[in-house]
C-alpha angles and dihedrals in degrees: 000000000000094000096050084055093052091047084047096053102040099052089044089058088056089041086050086058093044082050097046085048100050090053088075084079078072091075088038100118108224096233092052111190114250095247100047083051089061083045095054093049097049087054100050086043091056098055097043095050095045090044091045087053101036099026100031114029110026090046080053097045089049102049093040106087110206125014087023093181094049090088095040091051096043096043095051099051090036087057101038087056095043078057099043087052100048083044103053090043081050095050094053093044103052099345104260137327110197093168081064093048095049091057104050095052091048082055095055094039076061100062112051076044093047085052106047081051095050100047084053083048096056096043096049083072091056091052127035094197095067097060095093091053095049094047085050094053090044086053102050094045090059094041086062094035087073094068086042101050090059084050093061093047109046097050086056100050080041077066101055093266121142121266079236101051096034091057085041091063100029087058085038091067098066085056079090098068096063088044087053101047097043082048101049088053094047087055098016086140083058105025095060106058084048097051098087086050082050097045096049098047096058085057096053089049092045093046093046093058087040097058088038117040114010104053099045087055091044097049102028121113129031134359104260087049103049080043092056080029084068095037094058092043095054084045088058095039097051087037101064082028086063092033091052095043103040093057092032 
């Protein structure tokens, strides 16, 4: 029971800072201008390629033995053609709907991240040495969801969507993380060995939308705005790089 506490508490910490960084769509004008739009989907471009390399594929890669780039592979190619396909039924349903897109792949992204945070969670109550390593990694985590959380929102009020309703989902996508960690203690025998598979098919999905949907948004119109596009997208790309580096 204590180690499902401490899972529960240390993913809802990293839930608490999606949720504090979706919050910035409340200042998110309706009527965005155009170019504030571009600006709004290289950053969050940027974010989500650089979390689904340093937060996504090099944690699966390091805790795979072996063929340590099987999973990675696999995972990558599995979750970029589960996206292409919710994306082409979406396009013919409604045409298109990247803001949806770039939620769900943020909320998957959630879940392998909720899990590697649990289980540190959980051992951290069987031994007491490794508390100061599994706050850290909580820590850390959170520290990189606020930057995503604001990923998961602004392409959604890009899309028409409520500032309400927009924060409401962005935050709801960290909702993942505390889903994933109670869950990864609850099966850790079977969640573990999983975890690189996991890992490896959110970055497939992140990098799908990204490639997609989110550059040709950031970088589309004139040449002054796919110029400031592509500067947006390598800010958000060396921000969550130096977030996810600098607490490990």
């Amino acid at each position: 029971m204590q180690a499902i506490t401490l899972a529960a508490l240390g993913t809802g910490f990293t839930f608490l800072m999606t949720a504090a960084g979706a919050a910035v769509v409340l200042a998110v004008r309706r009527q965005t201008p155009p170019l504030l739009e571009q600006l709004f989907l290289g950053f969050a471009a940027g974010v989500m390629t650089a979390s689904s390399v340093w937060s996504l594929l090099l944690p699966a890669i390091e805790m795979t033995p072996g063929a340590a780039w099987l999973p990675a592979a696999f995972g990558v190619c599995a979750g970029a053609l589960v996206l292409a396909v919710a994306d082409v039924r979406a396009a013919r349903r409604a045409g298109g709907q990247t803001g949806t897109l770039a939620w769900t792949a943020m909320t998957l992204h959630n879940i392998p991240e909720g899990m590697a945070v649990g289980l540190a969670c959980a051992m951290s109550a069987a031994d007491g040495a490794l508390t100061a390593s599994a706050a850290a990694l909580a820590l850390g985590v959170g520290l990189q969801n606020f930057p995503e959380g604001a990923a998961a929102a602004l392409p959604l009020r890009r899309s028409g969507m409520s500032r309400a309703r927009s924060f409401l989902l962005g935050a709801g996508s960290g909702l993942a993380e505390p889903a994933g960690g109670v869950l990864a203690v609850c099966a850790a025998g079977l969640a573990q060995p999983v975890l690189p598979w996991l890992l490896s098919f959110a970055a497939g999905a992140m990098l799908y939308v990204v490639t997609k949907e989110l550059i040709p948004g950031a970088v589309g119109g004139g040449r002054r705005a796919a110029y400031l596009g592509t500067a947006a997208v390598v800010f958000g790309f060396v921000l969550m790089m130096a977030l996810d580096v600098a607490l490990g």
